[in-house]
N, C-alpha and C positions, 0 to 999 in steps of 0.2 A: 700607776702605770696606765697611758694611754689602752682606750679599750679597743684600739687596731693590734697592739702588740701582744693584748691579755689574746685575744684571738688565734694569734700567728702561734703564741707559745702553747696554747691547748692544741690545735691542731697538729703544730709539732710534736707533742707527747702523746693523741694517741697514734699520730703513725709510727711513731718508735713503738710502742706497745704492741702495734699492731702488722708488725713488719714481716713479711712472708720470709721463709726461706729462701734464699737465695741460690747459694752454694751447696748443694746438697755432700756429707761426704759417702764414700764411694764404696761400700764393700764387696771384697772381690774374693773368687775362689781362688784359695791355697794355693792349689797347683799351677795355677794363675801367675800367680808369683815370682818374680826373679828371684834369688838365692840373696842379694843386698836388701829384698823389703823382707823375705824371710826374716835373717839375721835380725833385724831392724824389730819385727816384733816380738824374736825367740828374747832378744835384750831387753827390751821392757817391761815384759813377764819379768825377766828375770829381776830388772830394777824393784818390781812389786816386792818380789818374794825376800829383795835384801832391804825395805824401808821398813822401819819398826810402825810398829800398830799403834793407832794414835785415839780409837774410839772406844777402848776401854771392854771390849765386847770380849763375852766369857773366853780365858784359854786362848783368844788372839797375840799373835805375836808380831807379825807382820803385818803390812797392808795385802797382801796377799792371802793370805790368814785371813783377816774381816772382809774378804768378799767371797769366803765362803761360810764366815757366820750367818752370814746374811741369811742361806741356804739351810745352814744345819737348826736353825735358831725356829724355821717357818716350814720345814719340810710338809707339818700334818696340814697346812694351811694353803699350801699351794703347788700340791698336787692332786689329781681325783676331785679338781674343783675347777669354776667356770673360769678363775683368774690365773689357771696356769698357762698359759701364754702369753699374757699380758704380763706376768710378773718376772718371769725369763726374759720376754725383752725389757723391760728396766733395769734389769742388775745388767744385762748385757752393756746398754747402755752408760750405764755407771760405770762398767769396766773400763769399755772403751775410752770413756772420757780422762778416768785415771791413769790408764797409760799413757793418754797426749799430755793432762796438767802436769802430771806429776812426776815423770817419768820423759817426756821430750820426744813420747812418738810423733810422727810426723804422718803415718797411716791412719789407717782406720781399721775398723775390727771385719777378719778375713772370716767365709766358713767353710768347712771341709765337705764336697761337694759326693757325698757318700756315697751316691748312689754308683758313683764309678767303680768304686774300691769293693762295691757288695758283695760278699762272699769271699772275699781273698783281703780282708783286712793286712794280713801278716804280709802281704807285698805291698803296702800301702806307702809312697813315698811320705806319707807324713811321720813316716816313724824313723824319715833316716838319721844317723846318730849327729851329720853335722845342720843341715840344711829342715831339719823335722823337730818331731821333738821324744826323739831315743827311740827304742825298740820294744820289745814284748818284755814282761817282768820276770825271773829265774831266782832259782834257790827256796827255801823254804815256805817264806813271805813273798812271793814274786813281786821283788822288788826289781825296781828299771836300772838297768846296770851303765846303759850306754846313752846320750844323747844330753843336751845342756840342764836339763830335770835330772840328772840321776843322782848328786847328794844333796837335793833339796829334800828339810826334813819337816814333814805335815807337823802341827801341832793341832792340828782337829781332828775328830777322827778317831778311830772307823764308827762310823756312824754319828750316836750321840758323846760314844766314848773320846774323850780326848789327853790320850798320850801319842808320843812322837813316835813318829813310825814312817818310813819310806813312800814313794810314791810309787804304787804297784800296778802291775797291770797281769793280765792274762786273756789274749786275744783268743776268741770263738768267733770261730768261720761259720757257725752253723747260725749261731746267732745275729752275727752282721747281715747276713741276709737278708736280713727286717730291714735294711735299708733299701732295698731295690728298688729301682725305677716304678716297677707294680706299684709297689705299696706307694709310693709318692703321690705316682697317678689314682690308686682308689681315693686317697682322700682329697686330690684335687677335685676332684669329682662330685663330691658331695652336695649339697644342695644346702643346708642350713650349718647352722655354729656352733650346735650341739654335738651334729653328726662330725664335722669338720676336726672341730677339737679332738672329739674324743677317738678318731683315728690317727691323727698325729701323735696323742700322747701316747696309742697302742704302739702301731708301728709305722712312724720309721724312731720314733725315739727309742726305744727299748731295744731296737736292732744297732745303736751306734752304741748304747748302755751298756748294754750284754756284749758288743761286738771285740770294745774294748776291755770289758771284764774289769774285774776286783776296785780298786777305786770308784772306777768309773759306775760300778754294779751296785754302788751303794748309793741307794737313793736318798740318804741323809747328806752325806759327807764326799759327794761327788767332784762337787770344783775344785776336791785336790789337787787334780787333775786335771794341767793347764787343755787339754784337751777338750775339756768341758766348753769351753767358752764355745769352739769354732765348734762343737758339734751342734749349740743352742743355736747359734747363730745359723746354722743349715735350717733348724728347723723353723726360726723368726722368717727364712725366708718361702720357708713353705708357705706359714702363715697368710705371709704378705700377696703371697703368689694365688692364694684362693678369694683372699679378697676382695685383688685385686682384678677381682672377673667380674665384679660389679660392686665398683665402688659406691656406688648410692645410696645401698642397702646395709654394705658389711663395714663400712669405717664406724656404724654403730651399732653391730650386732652382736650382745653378750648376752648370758644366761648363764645358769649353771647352777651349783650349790659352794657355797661360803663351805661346810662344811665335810671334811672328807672321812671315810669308814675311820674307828678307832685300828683295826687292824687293814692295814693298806698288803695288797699285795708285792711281796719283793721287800718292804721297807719292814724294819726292826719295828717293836713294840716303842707306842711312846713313850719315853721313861717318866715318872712324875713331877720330877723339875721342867716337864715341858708342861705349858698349861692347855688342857684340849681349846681347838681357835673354837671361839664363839662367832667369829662374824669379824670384820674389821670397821674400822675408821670409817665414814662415810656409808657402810655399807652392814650395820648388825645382825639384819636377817641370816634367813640361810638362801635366800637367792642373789646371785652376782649381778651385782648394776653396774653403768659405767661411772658411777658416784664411791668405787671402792677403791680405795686407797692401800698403793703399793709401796710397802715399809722397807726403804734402804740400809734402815739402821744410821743414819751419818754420812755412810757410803754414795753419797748425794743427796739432794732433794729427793723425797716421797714425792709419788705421781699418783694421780687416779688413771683408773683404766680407761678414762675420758682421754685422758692427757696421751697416752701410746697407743691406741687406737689407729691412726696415720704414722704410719714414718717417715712423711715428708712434710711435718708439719714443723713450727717450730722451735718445740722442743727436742724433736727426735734427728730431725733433718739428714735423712740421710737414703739413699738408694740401693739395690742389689744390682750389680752386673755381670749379666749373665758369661758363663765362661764360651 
């Protein structure tokens, strides 16, 4: 091969390698929403939850099933450590993508803009029975009786335990709270990524946890609970939101510990089929680098914490807009 064309074709490959985002996709608040791109996501979930489970992951049954193995599989591992944010937007990530390959969204992944709804969850338009996703849970088990979730049935769950059981809820107003504008603004506030982190996983996360109750309450076995996703997703864009006050510093700013208490507050005992994390891939210690590696399970490619760092980069390519 002439050595003008060996030229033309390397430089062709690495600017294919090396090709910026372009298109960014667009994630927008719920409420945001017309009631057709509603619809448009409530069906794709639902596609998840009716395609059979294809990675073999304990007690999965569906594709909707393994992406909350993912969760229940890693709970002592990523949370109370430096990589729980980083590792919430990967599965996010993953989700979203799975609804567009495999499922035929044509959206992107929305998130429930809490801080509106704080304190009055139970008037929350996202619980309405057609347009949302059901109501509050009733009867013994407060399982969800109304809305396009209501005889879907978990096979993970509650916690580490996995028999079938309903998707439940039990909404506290006292608890949604945690979501207020306040608490948003304390941790926008913050000054480094220790501090940052670790008031987002306090509160506002535990205020949309608790706000929704039961499912939602269980820090193992949470994404049974299609709600999970848009709640992660409010808080990927908190994340992004504190960052983004000076990119220069925080698209590479992690720390933290690999390892989290054997007793976590809120979450069940680890049971001994789970093995305590040592450390991960890339990343053994007990301190979080951006060399640690987030385990999809199959559920996509593994990322390092390098790799979701930006989400406008392009692997992640994607935007918040604001409501």
């Amino acid at each position: 091969m002439p050595k003008l064309a060996i030229l033309i074709l390397v430089c062709l490959l690495a600017s294919l390698s090396s090709a910026a985002c372009v298109t960014k996709r667009k994630r927008q608040a719920w409420h945001k929403f017309d009631n057709t791109q509603k619809l448009a996501y409530i069906n794709a979930e639902l596609c998840l939850m009716q395609k059979p489970a294809t990675l073999g992951l304990p007690s999965a049954k569906t594709r909707f099933d393994e992406f909350q193995a993912i969760h229940q599989l890693q709970a002592y591992a990523t949370h109370f450590v430096g990589a729980f944010l980083p590792f919430h937007r990967a599965i996010l990530h993953a989700h979203e993508s799975a609804l567009r390959s495999e499922c035929n969204y044509a959206g992107f992944q929305p998130y429930w803009q809490e801080q509106l709804d704080a304190g009055k969850f139970k008037s929350s338009a996202i619980f309405d029975p057609v347009y949302g996703f059901g109501g509050d849970g009733s009867g013994p088990n407060n399982c969800i009786t109304t809305g396009p979730f209501a005889n879907y049935t978990n096979h993970l769950g509650p916690s580490y335990e996995n028999t079938d059981h309903c998707i439940d809820r039990k909404i506290n107003d006292v608890m949604s709270a945690g979501s207020a504008q306040k608490e948003v603004n304390s941790c926008l506030a913050k000054t480094t990524w220790v501090a940052a982190w670790n008031c987002i996983e306090a509160q506002p996360h535990g205020g949309g946890h608790g706000g929704v109750g039961a499912q939602m309450m269980n820090g193992v076995s949470s994404p049974g609970d299609p709600l999970f996703y848009l709640h992660h997703t409010w808080l990927d864009k908190i994340w992004w939101d504190w960052q983004a006050k000076d990119k220069k510093k925080r698209l590479s700013e992690i720390s933290g510990t690999n390892i989290a208490p054997d007793n976590i507050p809120g979450f069940p005992p680890r049971p001994p089929n789970i093995p305590k994390p040592t450390g991960a891939a890339g990343d053994p210690g007990n301190t979080t680098t951006l060399n640690h590696v987030l385990n999809m399970y199959g559920n996509g490619p593994n990322r390092t914490i390098a790799d979701v760092m930006d989400i406008g980069n392009d692997i992640l390519c994607y935007e918040y807009i604001e409501p």
